[in-house]
C-alpha positions as CSV (number, residue, x, y, z in Angstrom):
1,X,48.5,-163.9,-53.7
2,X,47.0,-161.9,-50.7
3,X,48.8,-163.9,-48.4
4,X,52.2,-163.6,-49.8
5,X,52.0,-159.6,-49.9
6,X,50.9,-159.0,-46.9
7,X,54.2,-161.4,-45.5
8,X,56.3,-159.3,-48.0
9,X,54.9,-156.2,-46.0
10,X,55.7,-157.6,-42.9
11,X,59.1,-159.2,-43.5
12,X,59.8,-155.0,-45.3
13,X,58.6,-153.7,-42.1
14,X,60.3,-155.9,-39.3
15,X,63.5,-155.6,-41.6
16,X,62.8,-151.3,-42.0
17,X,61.8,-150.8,-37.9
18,X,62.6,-153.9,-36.2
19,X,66.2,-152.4,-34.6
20,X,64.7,-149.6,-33.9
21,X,61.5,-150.8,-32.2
22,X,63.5,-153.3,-30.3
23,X,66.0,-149.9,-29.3
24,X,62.9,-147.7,-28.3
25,X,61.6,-150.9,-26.1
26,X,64.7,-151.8,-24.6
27,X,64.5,-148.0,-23.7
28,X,61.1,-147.9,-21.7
29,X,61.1,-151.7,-20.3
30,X,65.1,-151.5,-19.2
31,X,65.7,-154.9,-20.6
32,X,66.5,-156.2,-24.1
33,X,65.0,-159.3,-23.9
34,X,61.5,-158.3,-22.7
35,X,62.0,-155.5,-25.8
36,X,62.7,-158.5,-28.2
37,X,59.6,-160.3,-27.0
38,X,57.2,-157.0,-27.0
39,X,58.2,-156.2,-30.4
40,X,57.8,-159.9,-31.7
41,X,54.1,-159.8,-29.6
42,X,53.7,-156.3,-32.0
43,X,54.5,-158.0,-35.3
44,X,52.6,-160.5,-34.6
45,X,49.8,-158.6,-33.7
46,X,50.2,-156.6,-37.0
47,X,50.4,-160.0,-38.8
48,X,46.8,-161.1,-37.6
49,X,45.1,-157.7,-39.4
50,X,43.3,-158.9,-42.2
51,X,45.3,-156.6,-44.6
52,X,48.4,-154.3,-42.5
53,X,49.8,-153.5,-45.7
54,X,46.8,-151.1,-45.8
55,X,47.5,-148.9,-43.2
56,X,47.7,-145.4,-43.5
57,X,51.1,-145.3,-41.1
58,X,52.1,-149.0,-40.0
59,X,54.8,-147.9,-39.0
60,X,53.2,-145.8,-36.0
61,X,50.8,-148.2,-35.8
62,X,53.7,-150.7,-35.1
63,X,55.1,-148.3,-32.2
64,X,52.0,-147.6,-31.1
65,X,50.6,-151.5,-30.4
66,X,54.5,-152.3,-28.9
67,X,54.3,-148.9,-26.7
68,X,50.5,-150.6,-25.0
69,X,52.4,-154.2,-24.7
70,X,54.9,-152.7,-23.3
71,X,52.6,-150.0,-20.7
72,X,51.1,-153.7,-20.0
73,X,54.2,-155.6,-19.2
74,X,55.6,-152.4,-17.1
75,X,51.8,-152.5,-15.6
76,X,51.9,-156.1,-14.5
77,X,55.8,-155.7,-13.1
78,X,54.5,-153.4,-11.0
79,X,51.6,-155.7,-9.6
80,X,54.3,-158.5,-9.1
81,X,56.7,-156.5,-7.7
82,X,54.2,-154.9,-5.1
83,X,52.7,-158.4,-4.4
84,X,56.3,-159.9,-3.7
85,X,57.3,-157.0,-1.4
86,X,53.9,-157.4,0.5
87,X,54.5,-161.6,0.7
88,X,58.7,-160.8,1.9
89,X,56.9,-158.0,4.8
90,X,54.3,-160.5,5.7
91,X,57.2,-162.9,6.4
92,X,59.4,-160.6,8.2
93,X,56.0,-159.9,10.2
94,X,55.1,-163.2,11.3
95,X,58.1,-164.6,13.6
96,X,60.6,-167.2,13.3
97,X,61.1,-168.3,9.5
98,X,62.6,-171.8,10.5
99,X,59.7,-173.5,12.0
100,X,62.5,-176.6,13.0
101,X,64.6,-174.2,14.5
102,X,65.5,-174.4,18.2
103,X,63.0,-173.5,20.5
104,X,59.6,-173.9,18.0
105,X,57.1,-174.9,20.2
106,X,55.3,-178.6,19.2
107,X,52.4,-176.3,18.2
108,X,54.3,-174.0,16.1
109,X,55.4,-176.9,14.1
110,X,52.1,-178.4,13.8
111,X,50.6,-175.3,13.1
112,X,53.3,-175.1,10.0
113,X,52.7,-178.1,9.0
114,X,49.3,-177.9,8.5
115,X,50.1,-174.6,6.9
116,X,52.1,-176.6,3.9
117,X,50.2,-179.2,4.0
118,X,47.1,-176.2,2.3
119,X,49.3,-174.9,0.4
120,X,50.7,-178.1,-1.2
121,X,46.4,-178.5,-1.6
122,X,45.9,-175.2,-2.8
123,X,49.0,-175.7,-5.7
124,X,47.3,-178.7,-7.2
125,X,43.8,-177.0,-7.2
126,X,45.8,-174.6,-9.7
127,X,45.5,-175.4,-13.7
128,X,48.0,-177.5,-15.2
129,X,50.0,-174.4,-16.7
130,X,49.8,-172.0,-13.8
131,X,50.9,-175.4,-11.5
132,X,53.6,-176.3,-13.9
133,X,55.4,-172.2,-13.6
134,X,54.6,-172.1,-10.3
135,X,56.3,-175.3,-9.5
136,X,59.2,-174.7,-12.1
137,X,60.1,-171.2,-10.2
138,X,59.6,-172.6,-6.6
139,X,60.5,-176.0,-6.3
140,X,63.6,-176.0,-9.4
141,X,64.5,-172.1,-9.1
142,X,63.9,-171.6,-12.9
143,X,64.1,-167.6,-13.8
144,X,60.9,-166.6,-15.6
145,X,62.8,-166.9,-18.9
146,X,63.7,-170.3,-18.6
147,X,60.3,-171.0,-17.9
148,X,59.0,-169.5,-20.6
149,X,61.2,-171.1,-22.9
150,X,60.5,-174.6,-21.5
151,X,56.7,-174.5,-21.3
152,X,57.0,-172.6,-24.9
153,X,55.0,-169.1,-23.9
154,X,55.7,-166.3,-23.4
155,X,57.6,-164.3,-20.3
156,X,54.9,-162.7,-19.4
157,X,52.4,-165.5,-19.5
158,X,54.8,-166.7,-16.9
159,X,55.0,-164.1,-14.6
160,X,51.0,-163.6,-14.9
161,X,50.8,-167.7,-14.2
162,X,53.2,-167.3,-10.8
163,X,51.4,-164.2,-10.0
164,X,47.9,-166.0,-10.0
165,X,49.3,-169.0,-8.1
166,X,50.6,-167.2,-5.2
167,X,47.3,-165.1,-5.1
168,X,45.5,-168.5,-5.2
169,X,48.0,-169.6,-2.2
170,X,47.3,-166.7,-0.4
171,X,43.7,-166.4,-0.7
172,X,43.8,-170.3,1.0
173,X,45.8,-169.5,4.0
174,X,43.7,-166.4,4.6
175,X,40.1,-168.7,4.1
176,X,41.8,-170.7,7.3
177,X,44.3,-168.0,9.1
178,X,42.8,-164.8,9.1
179,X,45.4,-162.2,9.3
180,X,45.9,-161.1,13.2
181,X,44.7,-157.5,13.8
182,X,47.3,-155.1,14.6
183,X,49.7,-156.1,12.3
């Protein structure tokens, strides 16, 4: 009997402050569907209390776990947005893009060949799920969402998973190609 209250408190609650959690998330993460998924992350977290339906204020309590999701998701944005912007300078930094293009010198393309050839290493040293976002979003040009929904986690699973793999990448090349000074 437990059990079926504490779902009738739940399904009173998402029905009471669902909207307007979803409203007041859409609000600080700029995006509706990351709100949907932060507030389902909050229910859900309410849902695994041993008894929510005895909280002094579960409603604030509600706001107050999907405001730290959210803080978390807005946290690791940030990270992946700084990491991208560092990988598109590094790129911008480091000479021709197409190593096939006219003029690449016989050791430039071996050099970038052996480059690939780590990083196709480095990928399947990655776990199964990290390997499996990373290669949905690179190779097939999957949006995180799609991802998600395919491999049946979360967005932000994802992002952290793609994150992680081009860190992994990263840290590889360095091991072998130090960074040149000066730049």
């Amino acid at each position: 009997m437990a059990a079926n209250t504490k779902n009738q408190f739940l399904a009173q609650l998402v029905a009471t402050h669902g909207s307007a959690l979803e409203r007041y998330l859409a609000r600080k993460l700029d995006s509706p569907e990351d709100a949907a998924e932060v507030a389902q992350e909050a229910f859900l977290r309410l849902h695994r209390l041993e008894a929510p339906e005895t909280l002094d204020n579960a409603r604030a309590f509600l706001f107050q776990v999907a405001t730290n999701l959210a803080l978390d998701q807005l946290r690791r944005r940030k990270l992946h947005l700084q990491f991208v912007s560092g990988e598109r300078n590094q790129a911008a930094d480091s000479g021709p893009r197409d190593v096939n293009a006219s003029g690449a010198s016989p050791e430039h393309i071996l050099g970038a060949r052996q480059k690939l050839a780590l990083i196709f290493a480095a990928v399947e040293e990655l776990p199964a799920n990290v390997r499996q976002a990373f290669l949905l979003h690179r190779r097939n040009g999957l949006s995180y969402g799609e991802i998600a929904e395919a491999m049946q986690v979360s967005e932000s699973s994802v992002e952290k998973y793609i994150l992680q793999a081009l860190q992994h990448c990263r840290k590889r090349l360095a091991s072998l190609y130090p960074p040149e000074d000066g730049g």
